[in-house]
N, C-alpha and C positions, 0 to 999 in steps of 0.2 A: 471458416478459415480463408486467407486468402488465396489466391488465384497463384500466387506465386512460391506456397507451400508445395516442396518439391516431394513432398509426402504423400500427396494430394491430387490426383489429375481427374480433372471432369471436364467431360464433353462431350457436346459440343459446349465451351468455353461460356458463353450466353445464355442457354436455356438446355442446359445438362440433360441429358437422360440417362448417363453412366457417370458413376464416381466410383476410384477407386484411391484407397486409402491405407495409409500400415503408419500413420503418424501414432506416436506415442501419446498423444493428449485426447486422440478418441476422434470422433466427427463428431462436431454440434453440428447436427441439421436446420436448416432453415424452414420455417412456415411459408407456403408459399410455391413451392418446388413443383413442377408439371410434372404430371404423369401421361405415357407411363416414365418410370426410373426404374434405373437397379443399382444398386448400392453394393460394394465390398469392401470391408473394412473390419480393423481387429476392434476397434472399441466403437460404439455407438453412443453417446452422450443423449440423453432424456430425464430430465425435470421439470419440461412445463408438455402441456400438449401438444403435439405435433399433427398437422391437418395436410392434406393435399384434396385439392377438389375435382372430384373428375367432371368434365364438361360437356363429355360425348357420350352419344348413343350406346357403345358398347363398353364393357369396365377391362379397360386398360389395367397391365398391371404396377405394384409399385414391390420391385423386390430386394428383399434388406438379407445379405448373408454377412452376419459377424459371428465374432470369437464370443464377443462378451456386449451386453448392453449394463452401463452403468448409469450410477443416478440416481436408481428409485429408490434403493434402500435408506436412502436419507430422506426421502420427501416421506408426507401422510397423506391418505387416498390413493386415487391411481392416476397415473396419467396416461396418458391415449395417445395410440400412431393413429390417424383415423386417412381413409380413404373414401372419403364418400360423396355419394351424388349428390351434384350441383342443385339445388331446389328452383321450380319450376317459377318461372315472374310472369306476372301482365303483361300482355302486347297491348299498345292501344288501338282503341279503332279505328282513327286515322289512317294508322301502319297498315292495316290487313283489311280494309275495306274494300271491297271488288264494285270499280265505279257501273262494272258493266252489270251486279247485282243491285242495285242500290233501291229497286222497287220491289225486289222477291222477299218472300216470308223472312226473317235472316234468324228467326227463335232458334238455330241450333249451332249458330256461327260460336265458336268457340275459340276466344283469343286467349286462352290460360296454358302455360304450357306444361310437361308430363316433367315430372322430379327423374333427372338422372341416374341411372343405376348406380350405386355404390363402384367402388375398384377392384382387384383383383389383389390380394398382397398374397404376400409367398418368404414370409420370413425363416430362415436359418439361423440359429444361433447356438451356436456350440457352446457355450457355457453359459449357461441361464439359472442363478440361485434359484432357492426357495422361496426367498424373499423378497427378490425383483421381481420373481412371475407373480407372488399377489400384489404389487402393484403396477402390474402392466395392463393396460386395455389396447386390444384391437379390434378398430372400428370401421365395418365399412358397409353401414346401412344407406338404403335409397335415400335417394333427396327426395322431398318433402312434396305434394301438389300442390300448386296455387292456387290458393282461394281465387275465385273469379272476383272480380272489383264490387263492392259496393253500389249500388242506385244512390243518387244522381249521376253518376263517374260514366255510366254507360247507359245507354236507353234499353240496351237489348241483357236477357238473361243468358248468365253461360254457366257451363256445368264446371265443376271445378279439376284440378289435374289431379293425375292419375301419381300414385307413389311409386316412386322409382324400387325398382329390383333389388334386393339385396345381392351384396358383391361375392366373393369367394374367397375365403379363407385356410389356406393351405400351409401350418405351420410344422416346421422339420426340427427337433431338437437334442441335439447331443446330448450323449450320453455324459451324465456329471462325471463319471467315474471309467468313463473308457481304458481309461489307461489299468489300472486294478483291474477291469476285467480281462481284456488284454490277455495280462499277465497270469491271470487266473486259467484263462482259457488255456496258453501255454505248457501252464502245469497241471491241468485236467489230458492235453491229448498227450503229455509225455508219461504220466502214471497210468497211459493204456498201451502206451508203445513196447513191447515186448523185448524189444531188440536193447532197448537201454536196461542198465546195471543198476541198482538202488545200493545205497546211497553216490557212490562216486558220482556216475551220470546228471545227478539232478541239484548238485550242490550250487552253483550258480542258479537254478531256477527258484529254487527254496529260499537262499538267502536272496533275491531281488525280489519275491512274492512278501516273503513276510517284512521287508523295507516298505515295499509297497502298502501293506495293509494297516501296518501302524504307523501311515502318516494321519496326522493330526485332522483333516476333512473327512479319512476314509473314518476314521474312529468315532466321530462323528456321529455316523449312523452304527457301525459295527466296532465292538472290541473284542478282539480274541480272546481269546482265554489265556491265561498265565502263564501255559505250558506251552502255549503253541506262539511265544513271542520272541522264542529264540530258536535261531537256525538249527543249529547245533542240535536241541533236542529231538527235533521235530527229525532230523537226520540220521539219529539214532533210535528213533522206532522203526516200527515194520514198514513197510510201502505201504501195504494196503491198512493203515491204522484207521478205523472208524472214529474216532474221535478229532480227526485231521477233515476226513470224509464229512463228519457232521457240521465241521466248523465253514466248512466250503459252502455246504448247500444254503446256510446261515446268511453269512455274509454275499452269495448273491443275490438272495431274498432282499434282505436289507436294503442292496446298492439298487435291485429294481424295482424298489417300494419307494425309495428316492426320488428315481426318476417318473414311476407313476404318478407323485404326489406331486411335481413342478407339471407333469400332463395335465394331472387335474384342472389346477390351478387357471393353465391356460386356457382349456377348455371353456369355464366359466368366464373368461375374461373377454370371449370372443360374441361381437355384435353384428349379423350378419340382416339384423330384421329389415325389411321392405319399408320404405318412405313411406308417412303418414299418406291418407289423400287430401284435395283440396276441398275446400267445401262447393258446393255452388250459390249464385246470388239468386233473389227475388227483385221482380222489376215489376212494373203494370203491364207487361207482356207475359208474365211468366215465370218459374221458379226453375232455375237450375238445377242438375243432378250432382252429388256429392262425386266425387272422385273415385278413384280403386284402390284400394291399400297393395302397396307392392309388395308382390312375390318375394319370399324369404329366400335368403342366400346360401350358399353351401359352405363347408369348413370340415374340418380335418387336422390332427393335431399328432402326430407320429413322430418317435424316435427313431434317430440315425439307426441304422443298420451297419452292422459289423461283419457282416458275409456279402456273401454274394448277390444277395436283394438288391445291392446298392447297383448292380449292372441293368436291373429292370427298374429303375426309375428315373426320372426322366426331367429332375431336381440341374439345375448348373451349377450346382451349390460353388465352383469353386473357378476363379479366371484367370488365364494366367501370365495375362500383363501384375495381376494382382502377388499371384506369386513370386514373378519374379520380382517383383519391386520386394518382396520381404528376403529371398535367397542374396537380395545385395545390400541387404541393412545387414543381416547375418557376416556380411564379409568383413563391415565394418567393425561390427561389435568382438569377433573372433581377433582378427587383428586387433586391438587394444587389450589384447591379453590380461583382463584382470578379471578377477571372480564373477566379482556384479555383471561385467559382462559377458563373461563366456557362458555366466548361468541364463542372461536373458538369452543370448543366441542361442543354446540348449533348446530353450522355454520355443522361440521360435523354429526353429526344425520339428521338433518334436511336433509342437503344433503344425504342421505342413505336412510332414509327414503322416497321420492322423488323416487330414484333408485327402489326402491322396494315394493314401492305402491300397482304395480296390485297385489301382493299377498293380500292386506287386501282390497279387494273390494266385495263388497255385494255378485257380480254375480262372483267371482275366485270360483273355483272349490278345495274342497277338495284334489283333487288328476289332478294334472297338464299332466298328464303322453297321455293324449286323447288331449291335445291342439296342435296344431302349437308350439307353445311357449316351450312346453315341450318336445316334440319330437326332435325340434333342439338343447334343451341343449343332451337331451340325444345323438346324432350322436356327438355332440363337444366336450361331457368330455373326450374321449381319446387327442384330438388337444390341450383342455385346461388343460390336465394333472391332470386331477380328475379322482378318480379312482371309477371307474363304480359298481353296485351294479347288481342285477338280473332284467331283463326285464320283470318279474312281476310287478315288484315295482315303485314306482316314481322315475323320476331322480333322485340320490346321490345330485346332483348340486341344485336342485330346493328346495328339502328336507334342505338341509343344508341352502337355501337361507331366507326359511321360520323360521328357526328356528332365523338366525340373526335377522329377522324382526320384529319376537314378543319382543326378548330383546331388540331391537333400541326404541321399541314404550314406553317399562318401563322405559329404560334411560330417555328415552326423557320426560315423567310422570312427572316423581320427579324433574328432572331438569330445569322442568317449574313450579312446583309448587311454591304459592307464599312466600315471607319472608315477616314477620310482623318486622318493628321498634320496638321495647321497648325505651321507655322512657330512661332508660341506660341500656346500655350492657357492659359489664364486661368479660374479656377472660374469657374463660371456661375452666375448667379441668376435670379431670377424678377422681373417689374416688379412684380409684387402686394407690399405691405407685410407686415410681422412680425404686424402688429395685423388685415391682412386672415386670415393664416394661421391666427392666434392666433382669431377669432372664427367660425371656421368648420372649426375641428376640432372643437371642442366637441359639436355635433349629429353628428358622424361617429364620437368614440369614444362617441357614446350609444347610438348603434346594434349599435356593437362588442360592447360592455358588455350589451345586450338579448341578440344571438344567442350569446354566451359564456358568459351563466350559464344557456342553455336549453343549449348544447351542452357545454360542462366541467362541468355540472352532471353533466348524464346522465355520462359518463365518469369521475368522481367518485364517481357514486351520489348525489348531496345535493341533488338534489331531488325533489320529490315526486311520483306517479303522473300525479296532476292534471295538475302544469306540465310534466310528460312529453309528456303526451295536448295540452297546449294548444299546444305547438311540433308537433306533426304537426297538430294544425289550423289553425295560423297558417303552413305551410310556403309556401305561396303569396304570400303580405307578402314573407316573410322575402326569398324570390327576385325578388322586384319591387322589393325595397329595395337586393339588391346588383344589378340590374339599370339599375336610377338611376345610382348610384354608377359602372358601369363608362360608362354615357352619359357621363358629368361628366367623366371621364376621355379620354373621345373626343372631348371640346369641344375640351378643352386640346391635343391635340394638333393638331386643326382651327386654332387659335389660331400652336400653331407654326408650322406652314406656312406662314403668312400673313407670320410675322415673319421666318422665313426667307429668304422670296422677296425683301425687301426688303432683308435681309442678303447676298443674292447679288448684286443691283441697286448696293448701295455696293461690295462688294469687287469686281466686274467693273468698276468706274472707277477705282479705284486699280490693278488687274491694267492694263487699258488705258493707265495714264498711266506704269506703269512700261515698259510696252510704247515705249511712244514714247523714252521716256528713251532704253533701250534702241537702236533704230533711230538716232536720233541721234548713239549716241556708235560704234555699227557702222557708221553709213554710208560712212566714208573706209576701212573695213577689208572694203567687202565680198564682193570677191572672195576676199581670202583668209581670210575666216570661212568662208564659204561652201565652199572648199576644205578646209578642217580639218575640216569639219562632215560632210560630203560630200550636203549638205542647202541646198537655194536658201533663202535668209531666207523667203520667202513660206512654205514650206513648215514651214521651223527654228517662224516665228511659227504655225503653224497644229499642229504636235506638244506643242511645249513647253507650254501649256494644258493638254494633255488627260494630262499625267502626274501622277500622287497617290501618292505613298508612304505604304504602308498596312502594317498589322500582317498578319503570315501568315496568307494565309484559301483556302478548299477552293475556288478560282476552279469548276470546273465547275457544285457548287452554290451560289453569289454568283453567277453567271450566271445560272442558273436562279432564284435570289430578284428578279433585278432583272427577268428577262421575266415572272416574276410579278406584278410592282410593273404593267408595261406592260399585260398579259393583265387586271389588273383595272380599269383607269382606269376606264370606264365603270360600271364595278359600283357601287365607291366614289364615283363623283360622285354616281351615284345615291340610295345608301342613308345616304350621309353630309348630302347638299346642299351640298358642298365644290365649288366647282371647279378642278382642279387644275390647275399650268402646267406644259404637257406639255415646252414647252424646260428645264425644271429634273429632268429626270427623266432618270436615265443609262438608257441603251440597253441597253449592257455595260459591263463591264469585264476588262482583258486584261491576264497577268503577262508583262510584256517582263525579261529582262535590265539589270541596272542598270550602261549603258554607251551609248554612242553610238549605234552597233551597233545594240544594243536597241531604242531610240528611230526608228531608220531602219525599224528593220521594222516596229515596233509602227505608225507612220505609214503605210507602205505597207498596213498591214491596213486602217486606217482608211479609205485613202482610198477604199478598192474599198468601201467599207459605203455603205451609203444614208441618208448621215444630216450632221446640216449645222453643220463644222463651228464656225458663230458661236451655237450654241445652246452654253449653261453646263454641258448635262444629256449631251451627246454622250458616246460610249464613251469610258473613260477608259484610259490604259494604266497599270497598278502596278509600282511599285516596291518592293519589301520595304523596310521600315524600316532593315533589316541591310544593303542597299545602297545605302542613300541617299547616305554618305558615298561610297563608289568610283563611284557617277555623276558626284557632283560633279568628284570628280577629275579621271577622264576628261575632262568637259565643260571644267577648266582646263587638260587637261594639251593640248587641241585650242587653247586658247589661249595657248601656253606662249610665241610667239615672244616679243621685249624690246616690241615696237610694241603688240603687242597684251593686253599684260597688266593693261591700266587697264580692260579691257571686264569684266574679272572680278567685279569688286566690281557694275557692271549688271545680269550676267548672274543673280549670286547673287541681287539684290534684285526682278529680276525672276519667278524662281522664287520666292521666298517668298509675295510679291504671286500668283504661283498657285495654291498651297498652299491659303494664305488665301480662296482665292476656290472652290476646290473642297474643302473642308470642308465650308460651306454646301449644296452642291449634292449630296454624296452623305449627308448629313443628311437634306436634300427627300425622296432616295427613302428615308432610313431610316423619316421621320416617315409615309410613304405606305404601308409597311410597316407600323406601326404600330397606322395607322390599320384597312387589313386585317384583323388580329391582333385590334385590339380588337372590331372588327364581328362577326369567329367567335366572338369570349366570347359575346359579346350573343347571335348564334344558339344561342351551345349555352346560355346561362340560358333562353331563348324556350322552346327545344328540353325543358328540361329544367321548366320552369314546364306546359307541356301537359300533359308524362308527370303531373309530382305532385299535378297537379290533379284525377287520379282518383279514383274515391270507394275502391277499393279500399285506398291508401295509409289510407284514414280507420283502416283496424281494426290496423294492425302500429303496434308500440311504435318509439322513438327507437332501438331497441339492433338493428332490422333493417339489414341489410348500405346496402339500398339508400337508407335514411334516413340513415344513421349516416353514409355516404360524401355525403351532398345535402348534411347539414349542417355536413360537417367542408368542401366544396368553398364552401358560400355566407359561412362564416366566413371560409375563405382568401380570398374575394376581398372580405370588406369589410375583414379585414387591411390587404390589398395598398394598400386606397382610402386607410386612414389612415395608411399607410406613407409614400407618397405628398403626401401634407398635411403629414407631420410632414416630410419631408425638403425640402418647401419651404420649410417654417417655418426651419428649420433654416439652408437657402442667405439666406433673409431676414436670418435672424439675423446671420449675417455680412457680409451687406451696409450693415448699419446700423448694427452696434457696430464693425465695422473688427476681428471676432475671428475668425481663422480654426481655431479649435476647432473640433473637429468629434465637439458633443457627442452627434449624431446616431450619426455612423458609432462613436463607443467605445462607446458602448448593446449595440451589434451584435456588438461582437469575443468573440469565442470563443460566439457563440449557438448553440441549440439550437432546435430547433423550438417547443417546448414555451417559451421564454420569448418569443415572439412572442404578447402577450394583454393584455389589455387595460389589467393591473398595470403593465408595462413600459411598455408606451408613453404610458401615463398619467403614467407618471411622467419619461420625457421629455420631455413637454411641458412637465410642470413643472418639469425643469431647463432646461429653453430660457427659459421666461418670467423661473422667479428670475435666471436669467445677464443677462437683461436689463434686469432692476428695476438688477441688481446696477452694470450698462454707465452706466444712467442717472445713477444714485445719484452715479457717479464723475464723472459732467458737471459737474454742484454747481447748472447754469444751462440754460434755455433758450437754443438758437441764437439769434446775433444776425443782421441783416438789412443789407446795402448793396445801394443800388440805381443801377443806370445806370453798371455798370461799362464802360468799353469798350478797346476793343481793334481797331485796323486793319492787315487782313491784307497782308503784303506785296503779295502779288500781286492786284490789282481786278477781274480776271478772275471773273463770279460764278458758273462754275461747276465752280472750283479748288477743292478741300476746302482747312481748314484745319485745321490738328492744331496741338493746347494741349497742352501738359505742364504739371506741376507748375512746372518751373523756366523756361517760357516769359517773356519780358523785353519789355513794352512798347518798341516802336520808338524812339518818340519820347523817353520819360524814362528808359531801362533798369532800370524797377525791376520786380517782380515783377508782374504782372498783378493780382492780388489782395492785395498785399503778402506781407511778409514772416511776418506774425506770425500769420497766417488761414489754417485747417484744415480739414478734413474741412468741405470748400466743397461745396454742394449750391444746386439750381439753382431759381429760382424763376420766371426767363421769361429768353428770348432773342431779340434781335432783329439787323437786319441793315438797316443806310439805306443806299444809292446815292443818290449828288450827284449830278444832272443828267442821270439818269434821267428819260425821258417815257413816261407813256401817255394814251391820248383820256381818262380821266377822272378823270386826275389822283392815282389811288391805284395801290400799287406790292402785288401779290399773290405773297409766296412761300413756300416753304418749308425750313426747316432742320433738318437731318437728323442726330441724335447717333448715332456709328456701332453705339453699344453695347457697345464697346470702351472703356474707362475706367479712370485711377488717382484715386485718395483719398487724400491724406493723416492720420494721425491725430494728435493730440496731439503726440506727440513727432515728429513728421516722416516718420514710417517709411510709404512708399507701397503701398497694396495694391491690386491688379489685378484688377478684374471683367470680365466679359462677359453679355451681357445680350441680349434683342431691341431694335432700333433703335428711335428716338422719333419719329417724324417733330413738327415743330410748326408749326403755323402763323403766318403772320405778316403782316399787310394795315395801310398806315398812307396818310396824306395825303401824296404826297411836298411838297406847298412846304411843311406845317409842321411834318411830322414827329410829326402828333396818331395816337396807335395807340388812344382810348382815345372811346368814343361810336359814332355812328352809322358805319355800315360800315367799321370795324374790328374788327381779330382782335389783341391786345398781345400776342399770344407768350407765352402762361402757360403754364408747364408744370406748376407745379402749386402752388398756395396754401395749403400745409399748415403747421400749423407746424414739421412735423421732429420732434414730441418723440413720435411713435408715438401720438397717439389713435385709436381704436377708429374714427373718421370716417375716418381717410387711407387707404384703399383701395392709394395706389400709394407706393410707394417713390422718395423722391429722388434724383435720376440726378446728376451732376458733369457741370463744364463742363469736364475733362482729357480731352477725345478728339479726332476727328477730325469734324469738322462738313461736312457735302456741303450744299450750297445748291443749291434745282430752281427756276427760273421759269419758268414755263407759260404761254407766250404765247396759248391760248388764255383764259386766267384774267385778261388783262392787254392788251388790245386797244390797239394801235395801239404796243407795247413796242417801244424805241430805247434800247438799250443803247451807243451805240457813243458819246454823250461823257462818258462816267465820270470822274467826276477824283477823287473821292473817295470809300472805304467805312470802313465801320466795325462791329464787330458790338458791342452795347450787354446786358450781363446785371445779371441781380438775382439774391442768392447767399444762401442763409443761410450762416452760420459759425460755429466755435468758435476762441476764442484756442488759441496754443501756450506749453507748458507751459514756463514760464520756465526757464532755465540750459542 
């Protein structure tokens, strides 16, 4: 690969002795490479033989730690990494003649030289088939002796060399099936734990174990048994079931017959033998002695360890410029939010996580610095080009390993945590404006633009020593600037939350008022609902809330991200200054059965929990996506008699109304997760601003490991920052011109790493803004303005929402609320009168609430559907004269812009097409008497465009 694959860093630049690697195409290695090396990398590429020659007296090592070696399963025979000693040549006599001998006997003068020891390798590979270990060879026999020269060639007899040493081979390989055991292990130490409850307790472990076991690799070697392939049954036996017991000790067998049989494999494949000897010549002087066959080499062939052994050896298996160069491919791939990649990022963590395990284990040790483990990285960071710290302290390497670890475990949190369906979902945008996004990317790709031509420079070559040497003394900036940038980032989601909780506050009164609907139209049916159901209404009403259909996710780990979310509240209030509501924050979550059935037990689980269930945040029970529709079923087929089948269409609108309302809520804990997540950037840039701040970084160039990897992670995250900006700009855009192009996400299709820089997204921006001159252009005119529209809701109830559509029809006159011919209607203030409403002082204090939920019409009438954070607005008037506008009043502005995008409009105009919630706060309104209402009315001011004639 070349030099300027930023995937890629080796050096010294010239003649490498470190490469590290996380490119997606693998490392083809070159023939030819000096040892010693050490290699890191997720893929290793091998299909022809790969040779390095050692030169010197003693065997250097060549060490290769990957994820996966590919390749051989397509070729026939084997092919060889080989490391071996350089075979011994002729000196001639010229060269080595001692003029001051040249009369002494010379019969023992021996000019053939000794075959060099073989090398030392030391491969790691975590995932190593069956079928790549039979054909893999590692080779690292002695170089050969040299024959002494033939007569005539030399007058004198020489003995022939000696065969070099066989080298050392020291192979470590992952367990095929770590993960399965793992999880195995899990639920072997919790069916010993006392203190847990069977079944409740272990439903997430069950159902992630047997997910686990019948994936297609593990089956593989092991197939359960019939009975034991579904959660559910296995749930409903005893704890201690011996046929559960027998299937376990089975299928370790199995997975460690596995991995014994790729040991094998390797075993066989390793050449440690001692170089041939040379011969010796015959002369009319004499007959040379034949050479020594070299001493055989050592080897060793060991699987990873999954406890604590891993603290007594003395393996580097893992570096962590290496890591971090994959924790900020992960950023990237999270960010583009689509399956393929949130699964590769998954795939990534995971794998890292795994790497770096022994640091989050019960018995790891605070300080690494007294291990095995620790003492080798510290002898290796000068080999591996880390730059060493005081021998007081822990290793720089181990330190920095831990600190990736804690943020791998946040990533990986949030990135499991679960999605709830809604009934509909609607693109989402932002309240900020096109013209907010638009003026505040600009300082963010300048930054980009700054650390990009100091870091693709270097990678390039094309820039100069100088501005080389001024980016390692500007390193500190550099980090304090994507350190900003990730705060800014933490505001915003700080911001969520807040809009969330108020998101959960509207749809729990619409969940509630279907609830009632509900009760109403069951109340003449209730004994025999309650009979179909086998569930008391109080009960049916205390389940049915707490169910979300969600897309397939690893419940035992989603359990474990959500006691995460709990295990840090405190932290996070702390270091955020957020404080969070503990009722929005789920407990758990539990995979029931999508059936009646399901729902009975899943409720029985609940009830025995300690937790309440009128909180939004309580455990939830999931339904897979894939059985949403057979729930429902069931749920109408318990309805099915002739009497009871009008309850159906209740029941359905009541569950949507759930849906709806726990979307919001397992969002809260996604966005608390988030929050987390981004707190570990910020420690590990803190973390990472100490280390570089030492004067020792002053003397290495840009092209060292651990600069080269500082640089490429602080460029990923001011990336991520304008990535981020641009794809709000982006949701803006669409919010405003009514286009749902998504000139953002086709920028992205078919990307590579390499075109995420500062060209492309530069120039994104500038097809967002042209699209927009271009939206405007097509306007011809400025919005026009009406004021004082109104509209009275059927119901005078104030605190009934009211839902507007497009095609909503004044009472009174049946024509259109905004007429017929007025479009892409955007909102300029709202209000709300009550007739003969009292309070002591005579002014009426409320509030009106835009759900955030929204359609638009455009020009030609075609409606487009947003979602958004909710508005709340204020609204304080005289009630006998209806004055909103002077002394202690609030008119209901929502916002005074003109609509046409200037650079001043900060926020985006909302539509009056939603559902509106009115709050009056009788604290706010003393002496409030709501009870002779005779008349309301809710009164807006709109901007608009006409529609397009024919």
């Amino acid at each position: 690969m070349s030099r300027l694959d930023p995937d890629i860093v080796r050096y010294p630049s010239n003649k490498p002795n470190l490469i590290l690697s996380v490119s997606d195409d693998g490392l083809h290695p070159e023939t030819g490479l000096k040892v010693p090396l050490t290699i890191y990398t997720e893929r290793f590429h091998v299909t022809n033989d790969l040779e390095w020659i050692n030169e010197e007296d003693n065997s250097p090592a060549s060490s290769l730690y990957t994820n996966q070696i590919y390749g051989l399963e397509s070729v026939s025979g084997r092919r060889s990494l080989k490391v071996r000693g350089k075979d011994g040549k002729v000196v001639t006599d010229d060269a080595k003649k001692d003029k001051d001998k040249e009369d002494k006997d010379d019969t023992e003068t021996n000019i053939v030289k000794d075959g060099k020891p073989g090398g030392t390798m030391e491969p790691y590979i975590q995932e190593l088939s069956e079928k790549a270990a039979q054909h893999l060879n590692l080779d690292v026999h002695g170089g050969k002796g040299e024959d002494a020269p033939p007569h005539p060639q030399t007058k004198d007899f020489h003995n022939g060399g000696n065969g070099g040493k066989g080298g050392h081979v020291a192979v470590l390989l992952g367990r095929r099936f770590a993960t399965a055991m793992i999880i195995d292990q899990q639920l072997e130490e919790a069916l010993n734990d006392s203190s847990m409850s069977w079944p409740d307790d272990y439903r997430g472990l069950v159902y992630d174990w047997v997910n686990e076991m019948t994936q297609s690799d593990v089956q593989e070697v092991f197939q359960l048994p019939p009975d034991l392939n579904d959660a559910e049954q296995i749930l409903q036996s005893s704890k201690g079931e011996e046929k559960l017991k027998a299937a376990r000790e089975d299928l370790i067998e199995s997975l460690d017959d596995s991995d014994d049989t790729v040991r094998s494999y390797m075993t066989k494949a390793i050449n440690v033998a001692g170089g041939n000897y040379g011969t010796g010549n015959q002369t009319e002087k004499g007959s040379g002695r034949p050479g020594k066959h070299g001493d055989q080499g050592t080897y060793s062939v060991k699987l990873a360890s999954l406890n604590k052994a891993r603290l007594a050896s003395s393996i580097c298996s893992v570096h962590p410029a290496q890591c971090q160069m994959l924790l900020s491919k992960v950023q990237l791939l999270l960010f583009l939010d689509t399956k393929e990649n949130t699964a590769k990022a998954l795939a990534l963590l995971q794998r890292l996580q795994q790497r770096l395990s022994f640091l989050g284990l019960s018995f790891t040790p605070d300080n690494l610095s007294g291990t095995k483990l620790g003492e080798a990285y510290r002898a290796a960071e000068p080999q591996l080009h880390i730059v060493s710290r005081s021998a007081n302290q822990e290793p720089i390497s181990i330190a920095q390993l831990r600190t990736i670890y804690y943020e791998v475990n946040k990533v990986l949190n949030h990135a499991r945590a679960p999605v709830a369906s809604a009934s509909t979902e609607f693109p989402k945008v932002p309240r900020a404006s096109f013209a907010f996004f638009q003026k505040y990317a600009r300082p963010l790709l300048e930054d980009l633009k700054n650390i990009e031509d100091d870091y693709l420079g270097y990678l390039k070559d094309s820039i100069s020593a100088d501005r080389k040497h001024q980016a390692v003394i500007s390193r500190a900036n550099t980090c304090d600037t994507a350190r900003m940038q990730k705060v800014n980032l933490l505001e915003t989601v700080k911001a969520d939350l807040t809009s969330t909780t108020l998101t959960i506050q509207i749809r729990e009164v619409v969940m509630k008022k279907a609830q009632e609907d509900l009760s109403l139209a069951v109340r003449d049916f209730k004994e025999k609902v309650e009979s179909a159901f086998g569930l008391t209404l109080a009960s049916l009403f205390k389940s049915l809330p707490q169910v979300v259909f969600t897309f397939k996710t690893e419940w035992k780990k989603a359990a474990d991200s959500l006691k995460a979310v709990w295990d840090s509240i405190g932290t996070v209030e702390e270091s955020s200054g957020i404080s969070l509501d503990r009722k929005n924050i789920l407990t758990s979550i539990t995979q029931i059965e999508g059936s009646i059935n399901g729902l009975k037990e899943g409720y029985t689980l609940l009830k025995n929990g300690a937790a309440n269930f009128d909180d939004p945040g309580f455990g939830k029970l999931a339904i897979l996506d894939s059985q949403m529709e057979a729930f429902l079923n069931d749920l109408n087929g318990c309805l099915a008699k002739a009497e009871m089948q009008g309850l159906r269409d209740a029941f359905r609108k009541y569950i949507d109304a759930v849906q709806d309302r726990n979307a919001p809520v397992l969002q809260y804990s996604q966005d608390v997760l988030l929050l987390v997540r981004y707190q570990a950037e910020i420690e590990t840039l803190d973390a990472q601003m100490q280390d570089i701040r030492r004067d020792e970084y002053d003397a290495l160039g840009l092209e060292h490991p651990a600069l080269t990897a500082f640089m490429r992670d602080m460029y990923t995250n001011i990336l991520s920052s304008v990535q981020v900006w641009l794809k709000g700009m982006q949701q803006a855009y669409s919010f405003i011109a009514l286009d749902e192009r998504n000139i953002f996400g086709e920028a992205l299709k078919g990307f590579s790493f390499s075109q995420f820089n500062f060209g492309m997204l530069n120039q994104v921006k500038s097809t967002l803004e042209m699209s927009y001159a271009n939206r405007v252009n097509s306007w011809h005119s400025d919005m026009q303005k009406i004021t004082k529209v109104t509209y009275p809701p059927a119901n005078k109830v104030s605190t009934v929402p009211v839902s507007l559509t497009p095609q909503t029809r004044h009472p009174t006159t049946g024509s259109l609320i905004f007429g017929a011919e007025r479009v892409d209607i955007r909102l300029n203030g709202i209000r709300l009168f009550l007739d003969e409403v009292t309070t002591d002082d005579g002014y009426l204090d409320l509030w009106l609430i835009h759900s955030g939920i929204e359609t638009i019409e455009d020009e030609n009438k075609r409606p487009h559907n947003f979602k958004h954070a909710p508005i709340e607005t204020n609204f304080r008037y005289e009630i006998s004269t209806k004055r909103y506008t002077g002394d202690h009043t609030v008119s209901g502005s929502i916002s005074s812009v003109t609509g046409i995008g200037a650079e001043k409009d900060d926020y985006a105009l909302v539509g009056p097409f939603t559902t509106w919630y009115i709050r009056i706060n009788r604290e706010d309104n003393p002496g409030l008497d709501l009870s002779k209402i005779q008349d309301a009315y809710l009164e807006f001011d709109v901007l608009f465009r006409g529609k397009i004639s024919g």
